[in-house]
N, C-alpha and C positions, 0 to 999 in steps of 0.2 A: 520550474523548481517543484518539489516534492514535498506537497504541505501538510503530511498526513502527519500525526507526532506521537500517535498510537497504530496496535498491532489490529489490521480487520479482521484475523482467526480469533486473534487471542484477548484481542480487549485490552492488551499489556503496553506500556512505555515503548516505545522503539527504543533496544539498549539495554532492556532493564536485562535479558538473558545474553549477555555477551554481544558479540558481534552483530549487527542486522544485515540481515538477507536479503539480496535484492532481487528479485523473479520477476522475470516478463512473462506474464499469461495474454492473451487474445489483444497483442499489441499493446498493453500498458504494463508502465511499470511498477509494479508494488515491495514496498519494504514493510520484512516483517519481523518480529521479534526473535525469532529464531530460527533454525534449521526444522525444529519440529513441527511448525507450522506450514511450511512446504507443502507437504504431501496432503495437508487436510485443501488449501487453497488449489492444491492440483484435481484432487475427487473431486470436490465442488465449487470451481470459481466463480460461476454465477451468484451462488450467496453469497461471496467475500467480496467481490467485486464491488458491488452496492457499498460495499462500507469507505471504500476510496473517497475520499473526498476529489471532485473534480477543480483542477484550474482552471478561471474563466480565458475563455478565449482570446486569443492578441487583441482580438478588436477592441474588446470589452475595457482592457486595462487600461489604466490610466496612463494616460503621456503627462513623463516630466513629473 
């Protein structure tokens, strides 16, 4: 599940600009506030990247 609930370009609500956008860069997937942020996460996904918050790994979570 995708627990991010802000934009990593933009700093912005997921939602707040219409629709969110969903982009797979270097195998994950990232939702962003808008189309306009696209193109800034494609120049540079290493800085945006960092901003995903990671889900802990199956192992990690709790059972039940």
């Amino acid at each position: 599940a995708y627990t991010a609930k802000t934009c990593p370009v933009s700093g912005e609500n997921l939602g707040d600009h219409g629709k969110v956008v969903d982009v797979v860069i270097a195998n994950e997937l990232v939702k962003l506030c808008c189309a306009g942020c696209k193109s800034k996460l494609e120049a540079a996904p290493a800085k945006y990247l960092t901003q995903v918050p990671k889900d802990a790994p199956a192992e990690e979570k709790s059972e039940g």
